[in-house]
C-alpha atoms as a printed R data frame, in Angstrom:
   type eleno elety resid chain resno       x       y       z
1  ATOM     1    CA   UNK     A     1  -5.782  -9.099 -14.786
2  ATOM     2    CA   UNK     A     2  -2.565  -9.914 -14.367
3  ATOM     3    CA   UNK     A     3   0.043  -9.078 -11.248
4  ATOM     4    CA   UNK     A     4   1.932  -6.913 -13.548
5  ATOM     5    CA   UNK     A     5  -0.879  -4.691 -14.471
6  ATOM     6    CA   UNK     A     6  -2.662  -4.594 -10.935
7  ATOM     7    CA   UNK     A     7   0.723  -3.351  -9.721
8  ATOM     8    CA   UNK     A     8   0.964  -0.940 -12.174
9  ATOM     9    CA   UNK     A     9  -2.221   0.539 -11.191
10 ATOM    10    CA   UNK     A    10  -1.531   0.738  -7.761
11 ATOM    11    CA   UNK     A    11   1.950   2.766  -8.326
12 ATOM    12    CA   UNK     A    12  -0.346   5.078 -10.598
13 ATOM    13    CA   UNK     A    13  -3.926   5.680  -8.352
14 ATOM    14    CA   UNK     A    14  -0.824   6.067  -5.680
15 ATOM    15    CA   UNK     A    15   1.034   8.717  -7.445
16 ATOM    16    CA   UNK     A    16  -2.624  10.426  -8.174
17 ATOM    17    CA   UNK     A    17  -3.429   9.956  -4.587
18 ATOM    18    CA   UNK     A    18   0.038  11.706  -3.188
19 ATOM    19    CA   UNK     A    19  -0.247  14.738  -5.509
20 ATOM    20    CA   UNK     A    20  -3.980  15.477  -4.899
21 ATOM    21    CA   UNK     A    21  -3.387  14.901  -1.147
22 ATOM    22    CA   UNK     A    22  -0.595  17.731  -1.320
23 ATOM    23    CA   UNK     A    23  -2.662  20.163  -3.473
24 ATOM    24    CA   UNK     A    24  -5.937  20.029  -1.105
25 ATOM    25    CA   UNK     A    25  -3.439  19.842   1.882
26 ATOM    26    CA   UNK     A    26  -1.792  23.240   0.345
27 ATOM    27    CA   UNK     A    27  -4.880  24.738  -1.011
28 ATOM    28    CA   UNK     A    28  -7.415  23.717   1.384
29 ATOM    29    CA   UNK     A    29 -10.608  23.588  -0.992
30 ATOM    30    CA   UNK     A    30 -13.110  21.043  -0.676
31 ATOM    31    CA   UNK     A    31 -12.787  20.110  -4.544
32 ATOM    32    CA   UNK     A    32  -9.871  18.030  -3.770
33 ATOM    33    CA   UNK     A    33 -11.106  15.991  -1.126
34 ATOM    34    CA   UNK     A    34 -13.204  14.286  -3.922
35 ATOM    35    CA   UNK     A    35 -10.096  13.402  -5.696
36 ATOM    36    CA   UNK     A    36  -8.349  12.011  -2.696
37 ATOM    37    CA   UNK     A    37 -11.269   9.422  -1.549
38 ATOM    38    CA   UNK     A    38 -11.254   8.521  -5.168
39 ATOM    39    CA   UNK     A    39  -7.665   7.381  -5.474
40 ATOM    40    CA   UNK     A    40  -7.435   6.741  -1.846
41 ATOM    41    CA   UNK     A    41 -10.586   4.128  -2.711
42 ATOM    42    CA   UNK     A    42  -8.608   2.919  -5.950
43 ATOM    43    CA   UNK     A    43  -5.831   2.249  -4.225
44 ATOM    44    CA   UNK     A    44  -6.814   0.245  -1.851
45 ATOM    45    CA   UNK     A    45  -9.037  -2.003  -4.504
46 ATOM    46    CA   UNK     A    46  -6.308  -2.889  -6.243
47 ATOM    47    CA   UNK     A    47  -3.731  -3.224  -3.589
48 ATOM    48    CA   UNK     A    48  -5.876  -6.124  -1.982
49 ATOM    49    CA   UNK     A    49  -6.588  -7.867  -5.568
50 ATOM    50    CA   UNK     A    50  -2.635  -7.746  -5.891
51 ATOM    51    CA   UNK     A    51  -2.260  -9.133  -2.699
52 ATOM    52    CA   UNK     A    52  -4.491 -11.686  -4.204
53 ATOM    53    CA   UNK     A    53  -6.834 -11.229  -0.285
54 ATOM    54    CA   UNK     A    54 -10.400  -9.999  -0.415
55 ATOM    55    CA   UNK     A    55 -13.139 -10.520   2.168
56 ATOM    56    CA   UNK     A    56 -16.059 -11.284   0.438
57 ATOM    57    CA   UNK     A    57 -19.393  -9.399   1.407
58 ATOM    58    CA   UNK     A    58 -22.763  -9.386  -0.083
59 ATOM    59    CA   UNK     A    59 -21.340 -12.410  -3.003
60 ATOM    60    CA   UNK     A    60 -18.536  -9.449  -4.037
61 ATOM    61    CA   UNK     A    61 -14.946  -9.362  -3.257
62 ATOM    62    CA   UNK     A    62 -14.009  -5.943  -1.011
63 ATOM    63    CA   UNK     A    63 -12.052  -4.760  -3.646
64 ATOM    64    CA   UNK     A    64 -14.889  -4.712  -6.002
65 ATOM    65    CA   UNK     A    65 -16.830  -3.135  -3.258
66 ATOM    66    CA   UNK     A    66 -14.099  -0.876  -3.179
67 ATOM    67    CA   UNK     A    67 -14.540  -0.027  -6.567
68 ATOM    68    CA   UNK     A    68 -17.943   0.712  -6.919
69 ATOM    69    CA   UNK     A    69 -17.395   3.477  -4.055
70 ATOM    70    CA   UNK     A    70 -14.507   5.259  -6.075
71 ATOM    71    CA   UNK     A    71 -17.070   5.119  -9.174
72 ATOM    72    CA   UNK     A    72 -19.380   7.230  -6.823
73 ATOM    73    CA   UNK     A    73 -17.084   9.458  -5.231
74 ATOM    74    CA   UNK     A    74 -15.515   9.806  -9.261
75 ATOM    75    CA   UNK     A    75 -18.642  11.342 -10.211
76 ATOM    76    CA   UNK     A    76 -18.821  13.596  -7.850
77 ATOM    77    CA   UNK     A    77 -15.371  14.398  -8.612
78 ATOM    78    CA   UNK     A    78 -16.782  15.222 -12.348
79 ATOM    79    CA   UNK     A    79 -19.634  17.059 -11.086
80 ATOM    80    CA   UNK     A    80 -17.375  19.881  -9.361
81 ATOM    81    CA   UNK     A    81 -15.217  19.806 -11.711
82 ATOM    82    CA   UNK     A    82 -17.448  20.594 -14.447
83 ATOM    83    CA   UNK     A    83 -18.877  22.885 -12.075
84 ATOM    84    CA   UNK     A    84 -15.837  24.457 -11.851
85 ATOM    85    CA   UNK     A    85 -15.410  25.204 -15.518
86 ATOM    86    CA   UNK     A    86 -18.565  26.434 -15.969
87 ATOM    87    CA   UNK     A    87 -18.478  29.297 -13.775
88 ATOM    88    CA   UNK     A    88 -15.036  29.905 -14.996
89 ATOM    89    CA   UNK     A    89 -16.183  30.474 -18.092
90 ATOM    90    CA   UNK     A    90 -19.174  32.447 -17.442
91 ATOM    91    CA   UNK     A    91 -16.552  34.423 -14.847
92 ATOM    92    CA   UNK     A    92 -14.698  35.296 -18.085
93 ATOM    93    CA   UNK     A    93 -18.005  36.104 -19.980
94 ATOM    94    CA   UNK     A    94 -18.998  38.387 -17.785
95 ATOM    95    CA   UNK     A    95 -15.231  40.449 -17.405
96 ATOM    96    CA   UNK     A    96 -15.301  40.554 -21.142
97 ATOM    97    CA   UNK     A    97 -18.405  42.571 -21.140
């Protein structure tokens, strides 16, 4: 990848990371905090692989080590938010009885 795109993903998992920091600082429920480690974790991958630096650990690159914890911490984000939605939606099933 080049410089160009890595520091276009960092100016976008940024941006992510600043507006779900202010909504689970404002709203104070737990189904942010997901959110923020995710783009906090992003973040931080691809600032060090545009910095072109990256300890290496266990034959990967941190960044890629990085990565593979914002995976996890991304599907637990989908997990509550699907969560979420479904007892929405049952919430409105059961008001429209």
């Amino acid at each position: 990848m080049g410089n160009l795109f890595n520091a276009a993903l960092v100016a976008i998992f940024a941006v992510h990371l600043v507006a779900f920091s202010t909504l689970l600082v404002r709203r104070r429920q737990a189904y942010y905090l997901a959110l923020v480690l995710t783009f906090s974790l992003l973040t931080a991958a691809f600032s060090l692989r545009l910095a072109g630096w990256s300890p290496v650990w266990g034959g990967l690159g941190l960044d890629q080590w990085l990565r593979y914890a914002a995976w996890a911490s991304a599907a637990v984000s989908v997990s509550w938010t699907v969560g979420r939605i479904v007892r929405r939606v049952q919430a409105g099933r059961q008001n429209c009885s």
